[in-house]
N, C-alpha and C positions, 0 to 999 in steps of 0.2 A: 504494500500500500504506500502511495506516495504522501509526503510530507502534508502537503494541499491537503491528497483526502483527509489526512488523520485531522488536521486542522478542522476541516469539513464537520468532521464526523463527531468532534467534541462534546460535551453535554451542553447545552445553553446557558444550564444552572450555575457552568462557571463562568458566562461571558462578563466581562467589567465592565458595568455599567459606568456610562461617563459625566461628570460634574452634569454637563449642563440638562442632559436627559432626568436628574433627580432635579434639579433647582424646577426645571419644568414642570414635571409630575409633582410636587410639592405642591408649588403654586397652585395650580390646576385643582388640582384635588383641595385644597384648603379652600379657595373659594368656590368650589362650586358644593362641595359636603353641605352646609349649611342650610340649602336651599334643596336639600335633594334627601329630606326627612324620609325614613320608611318604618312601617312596624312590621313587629315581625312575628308573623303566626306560626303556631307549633313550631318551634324554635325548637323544642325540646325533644321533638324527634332525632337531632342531631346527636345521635354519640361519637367524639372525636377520641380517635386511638392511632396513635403516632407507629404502631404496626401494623395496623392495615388502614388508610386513611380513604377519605369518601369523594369520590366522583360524584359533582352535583349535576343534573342536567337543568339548564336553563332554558328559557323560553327568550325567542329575540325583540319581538315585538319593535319590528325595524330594527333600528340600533338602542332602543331604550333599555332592552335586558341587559345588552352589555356594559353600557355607560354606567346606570343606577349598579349594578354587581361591582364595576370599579370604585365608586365612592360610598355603597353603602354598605355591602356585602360582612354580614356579623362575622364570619369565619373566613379565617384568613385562607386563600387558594391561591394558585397558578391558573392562568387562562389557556385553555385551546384558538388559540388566534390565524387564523387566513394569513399565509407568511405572506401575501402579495398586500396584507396591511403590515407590514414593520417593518422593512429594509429601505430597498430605494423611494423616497421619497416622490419621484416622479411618478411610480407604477402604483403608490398608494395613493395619491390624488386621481388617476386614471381610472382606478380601481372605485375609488368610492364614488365618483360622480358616475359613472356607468349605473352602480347598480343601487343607489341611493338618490341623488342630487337629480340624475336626468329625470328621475320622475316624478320630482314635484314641481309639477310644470304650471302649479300658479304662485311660483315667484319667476322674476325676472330671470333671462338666464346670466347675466353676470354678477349676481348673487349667487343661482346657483354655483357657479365654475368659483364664486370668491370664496363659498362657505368650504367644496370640496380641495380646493390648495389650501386653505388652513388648516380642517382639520385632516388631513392627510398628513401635515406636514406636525401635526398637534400626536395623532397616533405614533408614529415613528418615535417619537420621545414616551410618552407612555406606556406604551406596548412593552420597547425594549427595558424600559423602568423597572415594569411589574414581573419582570422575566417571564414572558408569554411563552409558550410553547408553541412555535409554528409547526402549522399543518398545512400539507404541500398536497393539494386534491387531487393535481394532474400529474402526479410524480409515483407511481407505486416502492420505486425504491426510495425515493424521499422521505417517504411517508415511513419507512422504515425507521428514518431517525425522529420523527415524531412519536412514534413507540418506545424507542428506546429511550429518550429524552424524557419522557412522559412514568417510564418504568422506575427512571431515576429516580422522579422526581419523587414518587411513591416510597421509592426505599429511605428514601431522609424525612420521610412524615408528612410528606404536605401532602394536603387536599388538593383536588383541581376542580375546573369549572368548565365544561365543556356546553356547547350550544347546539344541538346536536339535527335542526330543524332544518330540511331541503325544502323547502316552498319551491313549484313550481311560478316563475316572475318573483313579485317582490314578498316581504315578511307580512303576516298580517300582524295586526295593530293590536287585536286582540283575540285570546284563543290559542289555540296551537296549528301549528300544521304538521305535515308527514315528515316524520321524523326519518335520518338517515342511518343505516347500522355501523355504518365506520367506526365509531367512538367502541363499539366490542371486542374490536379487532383489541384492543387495549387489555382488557380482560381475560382473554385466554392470553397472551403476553405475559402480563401480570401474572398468574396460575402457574405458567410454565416456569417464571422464573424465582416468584417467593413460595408455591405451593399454597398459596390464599387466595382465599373468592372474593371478588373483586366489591366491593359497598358502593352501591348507588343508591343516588338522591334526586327522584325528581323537585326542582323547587321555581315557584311561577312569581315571575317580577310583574305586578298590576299597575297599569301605567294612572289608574284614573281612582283608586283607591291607596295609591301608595303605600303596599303592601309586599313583603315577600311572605309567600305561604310555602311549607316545608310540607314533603309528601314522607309517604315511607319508605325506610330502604330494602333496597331489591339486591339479591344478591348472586351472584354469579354461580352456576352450580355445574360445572364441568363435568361433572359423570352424564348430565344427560345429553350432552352432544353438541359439540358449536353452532349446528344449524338450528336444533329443538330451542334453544336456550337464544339465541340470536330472535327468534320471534316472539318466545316468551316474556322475555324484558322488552322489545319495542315495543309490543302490545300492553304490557303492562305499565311502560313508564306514559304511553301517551298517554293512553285513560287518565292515569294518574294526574297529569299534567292539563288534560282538557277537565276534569272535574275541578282542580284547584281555580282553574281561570274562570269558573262560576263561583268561588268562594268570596 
């Protein structure tokens, strides 16, 4: 393996974040917390254990699941983030006015193009802040170091927060949509490599109740078979997820 790759190939967990990437995310988050109040139902559901730690899935609800989970989220996690939002700055402004910005097509479009070069360029400092974990969609061996990165991050205790919803067009607002199996691939991962069943959570960010509601956890059970278990948790975390977004 050459040098590149190994570099490549590193954990994320130890990339050095730099001065001004935290002075950003500081700020950011200090003024916008305040204004960005949530309560939090059955909270209690959460049992946190630093050897097997909990995969929560979120709901996107555009980009509100993710924003409100960055400044208000009770328990502290690592994100599963779209790598085409954290590196080049150009390709994340490209990136979010595509599939964000071009379609709020009742504001002007130089608003729209102004708001997606800021916060593209707002993400790229955030993202890499909060050590995201990029997930590479169109890469299958990419995606192999978001596994691995992701397995890591599990053996040193932390939680993560994955978002796990494929909408056909845009997110809806409120609700769930079809969720994507990707995020299991993680799970049997996890199994193969600590011998533990993976803890999931679904938990639903309500944009107009300013609530997070915590579901129950689902647990990964490898004896009955990656595909049996693959349907079984996506069917159970939606339900879960489309009942809470009636709560």
């Amino acid at each position: 393996m050459s040098e590149q790759s190994t570099k490549t190939g590193q954990s994320f967990r130890n990339r050095i974040v730099s001065l001004k990437e935290k002075i950003v995310t500081g700020m950011t988050i200090g003024m916008l917390r305040p204004f960005n109040r949530h309560r939090m139902v059955d909270l209690d559901h959460v049992k946190e254990d630093p050897e097997n730690p909990l995969v929560f899935l979120g709901n996107h609800a555009e980009i509100y699941g993710p924003i409100a989970s960055a400044l208000c989220f009770p328990v502290p996690v690592r994100f599963w983030v779209i790598s085409k939002m954290m590196f080049r700055k150009k390709d994340v402004r490209a990136y979010m006015y595509e599939n964000t910005f071009s379609k709020k097509t009742y504001l002007p479009l130089f608003v729209r193009k102004l708001l997606a070069w800021y916060l593209g360029w707002l993400s790229v400092n955030i993202m890499n802040a909060l050590r995201a974990i990029p997930v590479y969609r169109d890469s299958p061996m990419k995606l192999r170091q978001t596994l691995r990165e992701s397995v890591d991050a599990l053996e040193h205790g932390e939680n993560l927060m994955i978002f796990p919803e494929h909408p056909e067009g845009k997110y809806v607002k409120g609700g769930i949509s079809e969720l994507s199996p990707g995020f299991l691939m993680l799970a049997e991962a996890w199994w193969k490599k600590s011998g533990k069943k993976l803890r999931i959570m679904p938990v639903y960010a309500n944009r107009e109740k300013r609530t997070f509601t915590f579901g129950d956890e689902i647990r990964y059970e490898p004896e009955n078979g990656y595909a049996a278990e693959q349907d079984r948790i996506l069917n159970e975390a939606y339900e879960q997820l489309a009942a809470l977004s009636e709560r």
